[in-house]
N, C-alpha and C positions, 0 to 999 in steps of 0.2 A: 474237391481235392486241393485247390488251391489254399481255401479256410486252413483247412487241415495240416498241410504242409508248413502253410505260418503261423499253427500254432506250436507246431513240433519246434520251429526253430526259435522260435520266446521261451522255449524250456528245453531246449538243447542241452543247456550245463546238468539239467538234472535229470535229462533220457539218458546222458552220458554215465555219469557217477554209477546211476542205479543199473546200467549195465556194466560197467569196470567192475563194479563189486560182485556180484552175479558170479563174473569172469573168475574174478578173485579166489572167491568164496570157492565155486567149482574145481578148481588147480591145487589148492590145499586139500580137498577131500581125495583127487585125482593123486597128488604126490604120497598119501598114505596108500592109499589101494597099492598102488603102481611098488610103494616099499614089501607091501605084503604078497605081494606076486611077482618077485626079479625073478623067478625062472621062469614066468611065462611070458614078460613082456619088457623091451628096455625101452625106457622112460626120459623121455625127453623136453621139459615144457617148451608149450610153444614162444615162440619172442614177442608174438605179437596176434590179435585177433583172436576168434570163440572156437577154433580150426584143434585139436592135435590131434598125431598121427605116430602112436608108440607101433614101435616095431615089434612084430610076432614072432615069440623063437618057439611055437609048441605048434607047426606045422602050416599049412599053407593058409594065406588069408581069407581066400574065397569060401573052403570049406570049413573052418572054424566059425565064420561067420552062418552060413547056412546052419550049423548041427544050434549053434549059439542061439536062433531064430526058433526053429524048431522045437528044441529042449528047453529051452529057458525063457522062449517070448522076446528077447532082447535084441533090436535091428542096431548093430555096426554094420557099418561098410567096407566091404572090404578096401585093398587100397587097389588090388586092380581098374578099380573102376576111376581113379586117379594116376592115368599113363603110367610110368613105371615103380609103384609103391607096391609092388609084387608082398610083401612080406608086412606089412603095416595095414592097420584097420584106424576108421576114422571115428572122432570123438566130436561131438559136439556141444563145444564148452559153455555156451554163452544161452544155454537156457537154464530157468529155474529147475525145473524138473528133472533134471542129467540125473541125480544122486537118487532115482527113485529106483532105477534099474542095475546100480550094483550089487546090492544086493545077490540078486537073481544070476549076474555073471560071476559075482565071485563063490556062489553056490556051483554053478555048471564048469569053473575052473575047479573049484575040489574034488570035483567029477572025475574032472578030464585027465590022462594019462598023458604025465609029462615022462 
């Protein structure tokens, strides 16, 4: 583990870059989705880290997220399970594969009865 740890850090600069970019990359795909669905969600990037957490205005977070799993295969989290994010589901930005499952929720949002 040690080996490993210093090799991570001789290439720091470039575990970093190649996940800002990731990030990046993610937030721009996110900022369009998020333009095409304002009635279902207000949209807020995050300032900082692979974290965001858009607020849900088409009913509670826990059970969107549930029918959202079941119907469509897609795991958010709700934000209850984040102290008081009662109304908010959580995003996580900082993987390459984020962009594989919108699809599939902005199919179970043209579903869903706002």
């Amino acid at each position: 583990s040690e080996f490993l740890a210093e090799l991570a850090l001789r290439h720091r600069r470039k575990l970093i870059d190649r996940n800002v970019g990731i990030i990046a990359d993610n937030l721009d795909v996110l900022d369009a989705f998020f333009d095409r669905h304002a009635g279902a969600f207000v949209w807020e990037r995050p300032k900082a880290g692979p974290v965001a957490f858009p607020r849900l205005l088409i009913g509670d977070s826990e059970s969107f997220c549930h029918r959202l799993a079941e119907e469509a295969g897609v795991l958010l989290l709700p934000g209850t399970v984040f102290d008081d994010q009662r109304n908010h589901v959580r995003f996580r930005v900082g993987r390459k594969d984020m962009v594989r499952g919108l699809p599939r929720l902005e199919a179970f949002l043209d579903g869903f009865p706002l």
